[in-house]
mmJSON file of the N, C-alpha and C atoms, coordinates in Angstrom:
{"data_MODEL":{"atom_site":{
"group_PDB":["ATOM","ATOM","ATOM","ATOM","ATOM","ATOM","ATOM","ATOM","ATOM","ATOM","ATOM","ATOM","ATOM","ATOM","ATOM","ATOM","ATOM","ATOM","ATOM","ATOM","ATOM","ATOM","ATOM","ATOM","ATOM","ATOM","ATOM","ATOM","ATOM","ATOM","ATOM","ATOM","ATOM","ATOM","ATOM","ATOM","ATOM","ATOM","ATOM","ATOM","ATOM","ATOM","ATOM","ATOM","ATOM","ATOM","ATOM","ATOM","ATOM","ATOM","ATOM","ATOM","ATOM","ATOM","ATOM","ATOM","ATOM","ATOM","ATOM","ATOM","ATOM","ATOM","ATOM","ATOM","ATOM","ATOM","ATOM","ATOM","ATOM","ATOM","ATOM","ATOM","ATOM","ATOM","ATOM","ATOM","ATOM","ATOM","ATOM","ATOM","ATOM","ATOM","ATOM","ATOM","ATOM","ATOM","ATOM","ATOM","ATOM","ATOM","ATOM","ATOM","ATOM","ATOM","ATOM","ATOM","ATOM","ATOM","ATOM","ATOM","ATOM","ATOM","ATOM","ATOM","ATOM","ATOM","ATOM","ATOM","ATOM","ATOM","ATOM","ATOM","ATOM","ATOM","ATOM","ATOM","ATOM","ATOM","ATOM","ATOM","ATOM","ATOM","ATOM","ATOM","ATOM","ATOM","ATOM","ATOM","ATOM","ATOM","ATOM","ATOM","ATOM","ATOM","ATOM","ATOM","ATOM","ATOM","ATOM","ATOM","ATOM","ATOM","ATOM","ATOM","ATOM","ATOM","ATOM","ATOM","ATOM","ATOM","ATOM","ATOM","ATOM","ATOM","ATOM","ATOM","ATOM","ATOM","ATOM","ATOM","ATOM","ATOM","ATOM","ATOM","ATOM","ATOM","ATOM","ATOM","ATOM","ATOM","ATOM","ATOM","ATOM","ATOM","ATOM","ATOM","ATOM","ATOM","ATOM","ATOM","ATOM","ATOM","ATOM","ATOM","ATOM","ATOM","ATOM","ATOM","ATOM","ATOM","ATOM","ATOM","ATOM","ATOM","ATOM","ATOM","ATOM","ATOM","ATOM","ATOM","ATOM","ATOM","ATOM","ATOM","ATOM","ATOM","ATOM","ATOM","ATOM","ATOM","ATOM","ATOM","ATOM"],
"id":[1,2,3,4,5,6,7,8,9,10,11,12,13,14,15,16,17,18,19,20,21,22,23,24,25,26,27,28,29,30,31,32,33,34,35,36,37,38,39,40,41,42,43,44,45,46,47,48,49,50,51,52,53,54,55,56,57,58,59,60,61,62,63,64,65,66,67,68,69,70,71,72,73,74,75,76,77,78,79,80,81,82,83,84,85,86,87,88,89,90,91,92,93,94,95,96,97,98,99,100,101,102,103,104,105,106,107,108,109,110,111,112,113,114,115,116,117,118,119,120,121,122,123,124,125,126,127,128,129,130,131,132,133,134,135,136,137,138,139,140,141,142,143,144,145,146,147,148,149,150,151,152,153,154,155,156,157,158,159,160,161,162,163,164,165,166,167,168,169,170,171,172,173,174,175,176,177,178,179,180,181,182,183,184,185,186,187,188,189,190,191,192,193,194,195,196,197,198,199,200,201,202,203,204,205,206,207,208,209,210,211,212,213],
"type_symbol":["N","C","C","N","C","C","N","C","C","N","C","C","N","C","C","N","C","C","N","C","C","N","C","C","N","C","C","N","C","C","N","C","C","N","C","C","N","C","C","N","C","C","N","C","C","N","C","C","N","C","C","N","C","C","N","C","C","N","C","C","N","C","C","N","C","C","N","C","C","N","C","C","N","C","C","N","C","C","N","C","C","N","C","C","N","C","C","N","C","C","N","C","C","N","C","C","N","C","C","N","C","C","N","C","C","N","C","C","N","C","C","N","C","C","N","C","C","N","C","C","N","C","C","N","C","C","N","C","C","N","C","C","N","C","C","N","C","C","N","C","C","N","C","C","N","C","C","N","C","C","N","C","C","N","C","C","N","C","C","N","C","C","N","C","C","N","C","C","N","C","C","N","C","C","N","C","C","N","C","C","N","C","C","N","C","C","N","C","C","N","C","C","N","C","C","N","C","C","N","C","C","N","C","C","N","C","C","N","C","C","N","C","C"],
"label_atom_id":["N","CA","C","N","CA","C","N","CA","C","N","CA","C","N","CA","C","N","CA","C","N","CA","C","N","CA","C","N","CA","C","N","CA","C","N","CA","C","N","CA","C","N","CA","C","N","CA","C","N","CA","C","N","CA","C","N","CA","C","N","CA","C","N","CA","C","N","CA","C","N","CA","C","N","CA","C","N","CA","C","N","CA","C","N","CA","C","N","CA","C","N","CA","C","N","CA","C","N","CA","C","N","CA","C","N","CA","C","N","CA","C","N","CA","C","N","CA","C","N","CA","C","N","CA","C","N","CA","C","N","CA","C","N","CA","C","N","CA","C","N","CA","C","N","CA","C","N","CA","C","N","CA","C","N","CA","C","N","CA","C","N","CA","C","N","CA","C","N","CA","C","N","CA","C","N","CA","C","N","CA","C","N","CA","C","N","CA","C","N","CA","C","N","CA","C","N","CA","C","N","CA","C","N","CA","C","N","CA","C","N","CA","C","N","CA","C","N","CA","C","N","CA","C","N","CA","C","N","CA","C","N","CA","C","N","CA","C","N","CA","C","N","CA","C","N","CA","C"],
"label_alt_id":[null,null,null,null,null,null,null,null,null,null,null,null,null,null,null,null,null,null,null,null,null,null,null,null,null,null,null,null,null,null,null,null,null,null,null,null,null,null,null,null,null,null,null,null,null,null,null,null,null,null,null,null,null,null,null,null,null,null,null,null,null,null,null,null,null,null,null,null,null,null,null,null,null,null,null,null,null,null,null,null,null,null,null,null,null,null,null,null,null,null,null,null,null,null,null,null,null,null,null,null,null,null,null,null,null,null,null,null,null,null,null,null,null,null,null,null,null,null,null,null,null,null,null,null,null,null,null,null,null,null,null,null,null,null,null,null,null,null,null,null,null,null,null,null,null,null,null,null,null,null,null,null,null,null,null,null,null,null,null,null,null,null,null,null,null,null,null,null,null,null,null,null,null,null,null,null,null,null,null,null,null,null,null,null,null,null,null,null,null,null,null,null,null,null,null,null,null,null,null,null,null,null,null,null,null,null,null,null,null,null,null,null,null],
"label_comp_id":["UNK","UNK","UNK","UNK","UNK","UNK","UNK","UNK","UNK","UNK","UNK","UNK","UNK","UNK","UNK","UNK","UNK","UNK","UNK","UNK","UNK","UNK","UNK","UNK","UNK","UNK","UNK","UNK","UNK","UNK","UNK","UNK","UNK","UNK","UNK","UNK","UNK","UNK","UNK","UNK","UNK","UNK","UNK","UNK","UNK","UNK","UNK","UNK","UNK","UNK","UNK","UNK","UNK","UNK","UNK","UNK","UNK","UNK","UNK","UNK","UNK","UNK","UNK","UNK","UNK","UNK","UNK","UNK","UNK","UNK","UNK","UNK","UNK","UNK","UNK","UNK","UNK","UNK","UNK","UNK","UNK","UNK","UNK","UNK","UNK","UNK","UNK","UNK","UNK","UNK","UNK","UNK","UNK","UNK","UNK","UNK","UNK","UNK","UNK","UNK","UNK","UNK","UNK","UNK","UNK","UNK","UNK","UNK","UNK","UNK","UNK","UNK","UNK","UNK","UNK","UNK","UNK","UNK","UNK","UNK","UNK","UNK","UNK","UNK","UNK","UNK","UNK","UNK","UNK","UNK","UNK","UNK","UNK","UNK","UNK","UNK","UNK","UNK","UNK","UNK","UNK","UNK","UNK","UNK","UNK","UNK","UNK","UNK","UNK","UNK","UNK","UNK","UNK","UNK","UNK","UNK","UNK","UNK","UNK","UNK","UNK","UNK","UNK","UNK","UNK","UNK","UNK","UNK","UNK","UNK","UNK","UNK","UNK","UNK","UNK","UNK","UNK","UNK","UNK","UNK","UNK","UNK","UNK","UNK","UNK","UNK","UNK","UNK","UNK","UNK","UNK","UNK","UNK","UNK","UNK","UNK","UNK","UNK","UNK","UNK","UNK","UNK","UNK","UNK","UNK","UNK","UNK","UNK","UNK","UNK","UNK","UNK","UNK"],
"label_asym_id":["A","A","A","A","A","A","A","A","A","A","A","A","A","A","A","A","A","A","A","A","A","A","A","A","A","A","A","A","A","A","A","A","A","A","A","A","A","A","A","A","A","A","A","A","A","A","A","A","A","A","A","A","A","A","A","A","A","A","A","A","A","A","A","A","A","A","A","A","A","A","A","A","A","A","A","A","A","A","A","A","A","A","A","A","A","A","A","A","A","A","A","A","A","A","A","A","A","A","A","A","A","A","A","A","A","A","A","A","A","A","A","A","A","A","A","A","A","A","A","A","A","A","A","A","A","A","A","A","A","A","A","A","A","A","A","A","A","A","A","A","A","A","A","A","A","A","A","A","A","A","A","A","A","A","A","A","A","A","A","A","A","A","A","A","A","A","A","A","A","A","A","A","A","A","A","A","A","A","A","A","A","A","A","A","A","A","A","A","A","A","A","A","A","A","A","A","A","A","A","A","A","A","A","A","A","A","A","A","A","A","A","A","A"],
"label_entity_id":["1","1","1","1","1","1","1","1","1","1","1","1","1","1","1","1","1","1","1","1","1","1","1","1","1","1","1","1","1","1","1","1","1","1","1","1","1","1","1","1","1","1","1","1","1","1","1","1","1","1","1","1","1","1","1","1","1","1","1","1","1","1","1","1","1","1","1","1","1","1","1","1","1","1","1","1","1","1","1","1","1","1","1","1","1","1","1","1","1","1","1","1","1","1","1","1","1","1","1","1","1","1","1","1","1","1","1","1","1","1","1","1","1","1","1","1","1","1","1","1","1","1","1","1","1","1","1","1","1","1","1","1","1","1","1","1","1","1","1","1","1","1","1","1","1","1","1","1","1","1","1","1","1","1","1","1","1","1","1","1","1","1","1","1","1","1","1","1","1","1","1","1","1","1","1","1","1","1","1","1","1","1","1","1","1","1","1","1","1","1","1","1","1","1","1","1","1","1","1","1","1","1","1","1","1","1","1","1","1","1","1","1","1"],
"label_seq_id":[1,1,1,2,2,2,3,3,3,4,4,4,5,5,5,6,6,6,7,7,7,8,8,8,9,9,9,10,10,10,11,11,11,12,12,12,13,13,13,14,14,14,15,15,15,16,16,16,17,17,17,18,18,18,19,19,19,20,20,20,21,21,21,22,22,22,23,23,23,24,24,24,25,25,25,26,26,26,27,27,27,28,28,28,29,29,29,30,30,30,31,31,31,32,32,32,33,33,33,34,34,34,35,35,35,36,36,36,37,37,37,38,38,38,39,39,39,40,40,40,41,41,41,42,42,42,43,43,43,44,44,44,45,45,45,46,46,46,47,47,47,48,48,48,49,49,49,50,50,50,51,51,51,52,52,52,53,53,53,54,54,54,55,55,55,56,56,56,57,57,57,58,58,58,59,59,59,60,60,60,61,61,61,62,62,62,63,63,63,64,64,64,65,65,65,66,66,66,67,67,67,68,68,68,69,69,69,70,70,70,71,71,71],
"pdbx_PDB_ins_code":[null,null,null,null,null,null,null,null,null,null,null,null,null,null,null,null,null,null,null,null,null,null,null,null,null,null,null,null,null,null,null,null,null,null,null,null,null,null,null,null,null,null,null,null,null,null,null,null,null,null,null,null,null,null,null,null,null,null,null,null,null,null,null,null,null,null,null,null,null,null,null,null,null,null,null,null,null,null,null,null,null,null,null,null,null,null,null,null,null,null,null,null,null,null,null,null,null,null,null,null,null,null,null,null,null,null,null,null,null,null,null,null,null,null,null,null,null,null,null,null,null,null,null,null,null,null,null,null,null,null,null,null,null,null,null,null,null,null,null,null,null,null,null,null,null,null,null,null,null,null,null,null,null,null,null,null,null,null,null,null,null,null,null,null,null,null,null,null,null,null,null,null,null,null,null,null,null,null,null,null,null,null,null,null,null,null,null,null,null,null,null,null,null,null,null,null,null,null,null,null,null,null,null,null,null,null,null,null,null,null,null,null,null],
"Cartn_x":[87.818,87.567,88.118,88.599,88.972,88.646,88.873,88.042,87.707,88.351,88.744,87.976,88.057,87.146,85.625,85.417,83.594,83.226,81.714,80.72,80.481,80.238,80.132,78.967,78.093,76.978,77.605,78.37,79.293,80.076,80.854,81.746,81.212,80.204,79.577,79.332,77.934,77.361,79.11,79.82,80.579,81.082,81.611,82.432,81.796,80.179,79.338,79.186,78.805,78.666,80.234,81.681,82.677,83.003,81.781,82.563,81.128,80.062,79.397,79.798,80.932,80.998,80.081,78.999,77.859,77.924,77.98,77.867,76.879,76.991,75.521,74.688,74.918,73.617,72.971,74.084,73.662,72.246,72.984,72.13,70.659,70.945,69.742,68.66,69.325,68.26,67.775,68.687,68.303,67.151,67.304,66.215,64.79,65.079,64.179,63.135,63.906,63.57,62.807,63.28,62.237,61.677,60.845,59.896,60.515,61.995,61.993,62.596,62.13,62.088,63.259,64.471,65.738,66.053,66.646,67.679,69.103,70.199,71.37,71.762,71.974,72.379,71.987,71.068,70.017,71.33,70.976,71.983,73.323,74.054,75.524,75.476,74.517,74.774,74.763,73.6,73.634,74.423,75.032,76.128,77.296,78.092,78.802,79.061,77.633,77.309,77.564,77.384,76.539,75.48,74.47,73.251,72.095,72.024,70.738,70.105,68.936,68.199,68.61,68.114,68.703,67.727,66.151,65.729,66.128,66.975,67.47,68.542,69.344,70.703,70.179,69.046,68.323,68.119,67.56,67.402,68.061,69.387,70.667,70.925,70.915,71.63,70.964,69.242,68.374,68.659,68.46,68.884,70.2,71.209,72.348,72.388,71.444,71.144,72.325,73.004,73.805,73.27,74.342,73.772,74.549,75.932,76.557,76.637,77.77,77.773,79.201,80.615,81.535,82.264,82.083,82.572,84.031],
"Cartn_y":[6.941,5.887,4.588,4.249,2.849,1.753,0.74,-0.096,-1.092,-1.253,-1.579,-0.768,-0.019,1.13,1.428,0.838,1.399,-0.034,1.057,0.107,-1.638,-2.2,-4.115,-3.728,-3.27,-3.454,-2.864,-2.095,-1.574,-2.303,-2.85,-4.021,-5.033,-5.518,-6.572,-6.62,-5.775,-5.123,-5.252,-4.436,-4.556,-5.51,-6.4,-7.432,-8.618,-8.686,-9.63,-9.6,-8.111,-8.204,-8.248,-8.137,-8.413,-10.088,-10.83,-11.735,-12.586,-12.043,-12.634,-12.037,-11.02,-10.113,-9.61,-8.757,-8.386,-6.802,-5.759,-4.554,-4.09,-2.419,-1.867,-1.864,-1.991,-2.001,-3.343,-4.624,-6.173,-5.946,-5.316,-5.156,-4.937,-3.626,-3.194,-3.864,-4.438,-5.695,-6.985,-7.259,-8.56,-8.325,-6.724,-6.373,-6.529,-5.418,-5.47,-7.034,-8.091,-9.429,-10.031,-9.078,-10.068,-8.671,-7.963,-6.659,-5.548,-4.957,-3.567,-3.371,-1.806,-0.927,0.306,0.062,0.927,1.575,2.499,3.63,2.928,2.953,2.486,3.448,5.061,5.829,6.064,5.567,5.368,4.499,3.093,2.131,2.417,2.92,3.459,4.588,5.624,6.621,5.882,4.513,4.185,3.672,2.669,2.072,2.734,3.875,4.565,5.093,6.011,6.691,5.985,4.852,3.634,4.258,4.855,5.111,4.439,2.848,2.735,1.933,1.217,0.881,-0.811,-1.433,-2.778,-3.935,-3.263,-4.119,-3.72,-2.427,-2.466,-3.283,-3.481,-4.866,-6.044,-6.185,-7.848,-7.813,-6.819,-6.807,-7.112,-6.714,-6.624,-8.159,-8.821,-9.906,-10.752,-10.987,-11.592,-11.476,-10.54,-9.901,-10.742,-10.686,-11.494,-12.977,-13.461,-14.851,-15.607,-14.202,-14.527,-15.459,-16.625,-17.626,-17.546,-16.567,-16.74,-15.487,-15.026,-13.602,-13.935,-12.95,-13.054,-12.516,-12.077,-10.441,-10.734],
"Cartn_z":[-51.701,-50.745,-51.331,-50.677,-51.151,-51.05,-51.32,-51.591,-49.879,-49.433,-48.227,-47.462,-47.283,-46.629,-46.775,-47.805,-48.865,-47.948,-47.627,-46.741,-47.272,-46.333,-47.14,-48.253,-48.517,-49.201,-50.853,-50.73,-51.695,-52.553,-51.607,-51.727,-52.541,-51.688,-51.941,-53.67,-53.778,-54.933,-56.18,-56.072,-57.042,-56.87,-56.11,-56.602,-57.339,-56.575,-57.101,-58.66,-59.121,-60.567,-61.282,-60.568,-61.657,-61.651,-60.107,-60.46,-61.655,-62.021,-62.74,-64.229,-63.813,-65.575,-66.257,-65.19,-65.533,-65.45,-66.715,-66.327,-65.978,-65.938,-65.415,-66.169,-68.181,-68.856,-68.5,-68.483,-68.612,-67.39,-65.841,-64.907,-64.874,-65.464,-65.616,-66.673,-67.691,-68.62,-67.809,-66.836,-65.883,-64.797,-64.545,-63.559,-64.66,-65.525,-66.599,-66.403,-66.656,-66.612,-65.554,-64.373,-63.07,-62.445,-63.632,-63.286,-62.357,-62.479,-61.909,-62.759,-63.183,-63.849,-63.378,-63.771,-63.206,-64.7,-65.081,-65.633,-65.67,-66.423,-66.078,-65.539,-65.852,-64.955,-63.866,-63.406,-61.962,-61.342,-61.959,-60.981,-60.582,-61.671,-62.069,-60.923,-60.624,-59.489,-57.89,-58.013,-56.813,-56.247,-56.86,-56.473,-56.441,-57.492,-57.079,-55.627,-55.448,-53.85,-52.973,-53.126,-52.326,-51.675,-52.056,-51.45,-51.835,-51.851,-52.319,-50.735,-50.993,-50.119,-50.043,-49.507,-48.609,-50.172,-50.289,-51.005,-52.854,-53.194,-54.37,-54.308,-53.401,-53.014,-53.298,-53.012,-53.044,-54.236,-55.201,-56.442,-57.106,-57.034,-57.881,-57.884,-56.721,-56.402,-57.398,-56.937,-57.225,-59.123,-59.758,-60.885,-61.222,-60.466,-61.546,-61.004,-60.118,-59.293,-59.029,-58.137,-56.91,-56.389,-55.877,-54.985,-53.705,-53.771,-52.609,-51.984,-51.044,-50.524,-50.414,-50.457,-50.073,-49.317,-47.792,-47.312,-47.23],
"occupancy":[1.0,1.0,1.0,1.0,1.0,1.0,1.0,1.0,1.0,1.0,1.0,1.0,1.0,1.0,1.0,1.0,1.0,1.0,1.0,1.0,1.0,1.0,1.0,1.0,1.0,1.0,1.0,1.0,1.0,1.0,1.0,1.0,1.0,1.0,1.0,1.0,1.0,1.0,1.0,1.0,1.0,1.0,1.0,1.0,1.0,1.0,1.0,1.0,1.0,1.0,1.0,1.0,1.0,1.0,1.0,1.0,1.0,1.0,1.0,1.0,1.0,1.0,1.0,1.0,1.0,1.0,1.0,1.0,1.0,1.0,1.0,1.0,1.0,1.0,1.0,1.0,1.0,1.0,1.0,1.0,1.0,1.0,1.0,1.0,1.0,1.0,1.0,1.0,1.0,1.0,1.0,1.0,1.0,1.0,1.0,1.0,1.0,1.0,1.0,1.0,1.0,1.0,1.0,1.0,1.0,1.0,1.0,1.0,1.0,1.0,1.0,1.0,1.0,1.0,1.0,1.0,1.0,1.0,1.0,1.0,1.0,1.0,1.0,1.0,1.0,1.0,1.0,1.0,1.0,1.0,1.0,1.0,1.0,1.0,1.0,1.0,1.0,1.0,1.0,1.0,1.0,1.0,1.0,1.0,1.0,1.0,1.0,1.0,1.0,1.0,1.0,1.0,1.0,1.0,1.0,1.0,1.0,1.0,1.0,1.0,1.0,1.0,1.0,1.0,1.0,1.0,1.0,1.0,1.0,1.0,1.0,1.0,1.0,1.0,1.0,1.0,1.0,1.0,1.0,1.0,1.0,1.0,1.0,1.0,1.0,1.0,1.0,1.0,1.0,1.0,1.0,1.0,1.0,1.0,1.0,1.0,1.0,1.0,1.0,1.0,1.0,1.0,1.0,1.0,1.0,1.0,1.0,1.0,1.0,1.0,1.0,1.0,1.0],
"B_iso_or_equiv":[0.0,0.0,0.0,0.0,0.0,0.0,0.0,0.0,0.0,0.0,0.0,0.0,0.0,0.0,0.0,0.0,0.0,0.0,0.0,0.0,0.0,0.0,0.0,0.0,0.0,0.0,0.0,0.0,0.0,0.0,0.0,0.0,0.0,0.0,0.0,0.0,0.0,0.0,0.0,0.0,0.0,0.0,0.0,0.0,0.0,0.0,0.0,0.0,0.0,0.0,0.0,0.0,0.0,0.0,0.0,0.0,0.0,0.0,0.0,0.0,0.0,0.0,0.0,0.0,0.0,0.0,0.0,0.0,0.0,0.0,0.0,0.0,0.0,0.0,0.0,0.0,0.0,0.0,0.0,0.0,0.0,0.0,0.0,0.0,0.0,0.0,0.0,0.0,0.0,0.0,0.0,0.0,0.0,0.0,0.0,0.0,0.0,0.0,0.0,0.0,0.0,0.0,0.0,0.0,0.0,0.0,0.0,0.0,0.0,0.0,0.0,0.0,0.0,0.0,0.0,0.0,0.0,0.0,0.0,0.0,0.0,0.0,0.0,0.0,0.0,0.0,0.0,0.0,0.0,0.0,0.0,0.0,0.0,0.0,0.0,0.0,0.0,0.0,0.0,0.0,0.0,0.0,0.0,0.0,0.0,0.0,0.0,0.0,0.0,0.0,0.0,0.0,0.0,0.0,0.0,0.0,0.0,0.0,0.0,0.0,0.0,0.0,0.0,0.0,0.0,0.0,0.0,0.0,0.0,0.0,0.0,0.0,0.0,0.0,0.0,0.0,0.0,0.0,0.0,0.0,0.0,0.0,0.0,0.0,0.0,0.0,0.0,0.0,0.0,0.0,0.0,0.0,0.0,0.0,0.0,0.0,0.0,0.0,0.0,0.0,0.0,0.0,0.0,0.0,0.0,0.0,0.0,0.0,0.0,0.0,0.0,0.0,0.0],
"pdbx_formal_charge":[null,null,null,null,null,null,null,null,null,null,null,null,null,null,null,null,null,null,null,null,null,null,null,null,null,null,null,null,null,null,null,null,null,null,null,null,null,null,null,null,null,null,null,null,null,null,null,null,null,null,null,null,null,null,null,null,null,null,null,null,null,null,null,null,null,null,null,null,null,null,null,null,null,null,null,null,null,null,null,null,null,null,null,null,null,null,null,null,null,null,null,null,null,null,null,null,null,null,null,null,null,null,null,null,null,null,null,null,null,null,null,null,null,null,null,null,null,null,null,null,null,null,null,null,null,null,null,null,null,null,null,null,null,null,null,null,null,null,null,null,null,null,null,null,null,null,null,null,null,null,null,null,null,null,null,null,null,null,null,null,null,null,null,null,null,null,null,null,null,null,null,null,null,null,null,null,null,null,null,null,null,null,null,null,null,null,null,null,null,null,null,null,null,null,null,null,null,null,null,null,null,null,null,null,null,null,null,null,null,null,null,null,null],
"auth_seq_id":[1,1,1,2,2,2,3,3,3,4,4,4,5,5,5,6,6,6,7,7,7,8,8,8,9,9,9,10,10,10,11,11,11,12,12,12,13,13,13,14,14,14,15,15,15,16,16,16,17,17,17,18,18,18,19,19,19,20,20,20,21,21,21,22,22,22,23,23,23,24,24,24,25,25,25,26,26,26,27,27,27,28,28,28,29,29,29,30,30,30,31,31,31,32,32,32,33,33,33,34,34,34,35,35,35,36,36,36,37,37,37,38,38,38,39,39,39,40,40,40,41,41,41,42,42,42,43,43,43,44,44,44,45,45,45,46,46,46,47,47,47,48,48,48,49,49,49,50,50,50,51,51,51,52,52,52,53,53,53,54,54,54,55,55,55,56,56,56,57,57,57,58,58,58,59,59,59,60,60,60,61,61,61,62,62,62,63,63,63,64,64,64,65,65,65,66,66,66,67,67,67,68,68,68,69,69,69,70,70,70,71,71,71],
"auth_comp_id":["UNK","UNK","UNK","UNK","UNK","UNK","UNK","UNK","UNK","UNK","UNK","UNK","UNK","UNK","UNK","UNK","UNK","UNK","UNK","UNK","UNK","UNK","UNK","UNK","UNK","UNK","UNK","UNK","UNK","UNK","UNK","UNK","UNK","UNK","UNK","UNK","UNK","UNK","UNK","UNK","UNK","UNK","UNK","UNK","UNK","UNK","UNK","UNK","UNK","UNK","UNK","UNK","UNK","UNK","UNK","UNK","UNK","UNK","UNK","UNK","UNK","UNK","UNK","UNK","UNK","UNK","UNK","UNK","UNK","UNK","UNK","UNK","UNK","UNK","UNK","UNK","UNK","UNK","UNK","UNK","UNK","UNK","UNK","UNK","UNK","UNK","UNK","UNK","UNK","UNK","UNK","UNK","UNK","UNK","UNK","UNK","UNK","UNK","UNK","UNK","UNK","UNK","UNK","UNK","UNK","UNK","UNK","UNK","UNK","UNK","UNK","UNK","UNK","UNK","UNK","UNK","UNK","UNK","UNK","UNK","UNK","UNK","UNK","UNK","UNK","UNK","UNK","UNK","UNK","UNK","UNK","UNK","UNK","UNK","UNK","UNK","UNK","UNK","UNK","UNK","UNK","UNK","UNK","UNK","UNK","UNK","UNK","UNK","UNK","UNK","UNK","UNK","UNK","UNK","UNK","UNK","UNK","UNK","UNK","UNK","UNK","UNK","UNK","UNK","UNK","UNK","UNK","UNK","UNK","UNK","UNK","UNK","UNK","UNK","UNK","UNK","UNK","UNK","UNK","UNK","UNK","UNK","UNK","UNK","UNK","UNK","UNK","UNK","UNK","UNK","UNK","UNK","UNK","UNK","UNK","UNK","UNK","UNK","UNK","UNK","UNK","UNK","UNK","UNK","UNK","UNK","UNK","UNK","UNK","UNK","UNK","UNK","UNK"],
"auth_asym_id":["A","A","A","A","A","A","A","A","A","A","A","A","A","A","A","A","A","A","A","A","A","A","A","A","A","A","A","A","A","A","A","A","A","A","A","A","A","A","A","A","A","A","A","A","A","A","A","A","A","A","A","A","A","A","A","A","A","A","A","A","A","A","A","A","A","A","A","A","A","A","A","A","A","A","A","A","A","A","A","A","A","A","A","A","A","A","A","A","A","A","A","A","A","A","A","A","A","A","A","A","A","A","A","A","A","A","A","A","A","A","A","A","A","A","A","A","A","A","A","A","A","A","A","A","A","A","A","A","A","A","A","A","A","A","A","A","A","A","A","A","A","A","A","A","A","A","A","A","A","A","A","A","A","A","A","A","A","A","A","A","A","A","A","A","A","A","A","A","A","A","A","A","A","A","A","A","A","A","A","A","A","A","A","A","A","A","A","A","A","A","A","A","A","A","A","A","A","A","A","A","A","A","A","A","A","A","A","A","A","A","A","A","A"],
"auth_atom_id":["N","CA","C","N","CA","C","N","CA","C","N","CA","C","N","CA","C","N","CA","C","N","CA","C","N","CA","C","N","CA","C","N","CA","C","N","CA","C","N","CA","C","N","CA","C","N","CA","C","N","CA","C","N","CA","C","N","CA","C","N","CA","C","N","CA","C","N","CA","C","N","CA","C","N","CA","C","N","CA","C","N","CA","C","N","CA","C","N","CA","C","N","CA","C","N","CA","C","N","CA","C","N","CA","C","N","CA","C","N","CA","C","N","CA","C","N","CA","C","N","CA","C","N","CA","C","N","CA","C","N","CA","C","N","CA","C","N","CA","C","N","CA","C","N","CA","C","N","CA","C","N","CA","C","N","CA","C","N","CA","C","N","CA","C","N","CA","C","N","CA","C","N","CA","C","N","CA","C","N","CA","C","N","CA","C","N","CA","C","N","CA","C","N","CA","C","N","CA","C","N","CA","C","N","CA","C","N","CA","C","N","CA","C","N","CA","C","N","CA","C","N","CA","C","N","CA","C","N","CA","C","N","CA","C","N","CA","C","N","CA","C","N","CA","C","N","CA","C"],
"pdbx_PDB_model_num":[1,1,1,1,1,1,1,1,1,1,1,1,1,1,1,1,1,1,1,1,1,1,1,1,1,1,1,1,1,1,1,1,1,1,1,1,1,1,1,1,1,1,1,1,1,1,1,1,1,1,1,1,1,1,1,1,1,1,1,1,1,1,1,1,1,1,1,1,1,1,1,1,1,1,1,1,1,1,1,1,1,1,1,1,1,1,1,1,1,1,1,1,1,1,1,1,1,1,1,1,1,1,1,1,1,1,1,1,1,1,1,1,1,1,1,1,1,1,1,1,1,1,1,1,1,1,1,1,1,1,1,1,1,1,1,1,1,1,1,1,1,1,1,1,1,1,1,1,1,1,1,1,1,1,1,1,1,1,1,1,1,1,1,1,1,1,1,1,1,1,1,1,1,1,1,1,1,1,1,1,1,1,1,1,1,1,1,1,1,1,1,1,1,1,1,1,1,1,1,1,1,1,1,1,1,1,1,1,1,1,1,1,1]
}}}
């Protein structure tokens, strides 16, 4: 799938963390930080799939304190 093609929430999600230069361990220590409790291979599968839920997206964001959105 390409990139162009992968659902916005997909999109979103990865571009947000390359543009903070935040990997999936950094991720998962930032969640760590504002109380959820994720796996890096947890996150690393979800976002791959793109199968996660609307409020693990808010997490992520919230987690690398995204302030913008870029579609």
């Amino acid at each position: 799938m390409s990139s162009s093609a992968a659902p916005i929430p997909i999109r979103l999600s990865s571009s947000s963390l390359k543009r903070k230069g935040v990997t999936y361990a950094q991720l998962v220590e930032k969640q760590a930080a504002i109380g959820i409790d994720e796996k890096e291979a947890n996150v690393r599968n979800k976002l791959s799939r793109g199968k996660f839920t609307a409020a693990f997206f808010l997490q992520c964001l919230a987690a690398i304190e995204a302030t913008d959105l870029r579609l």
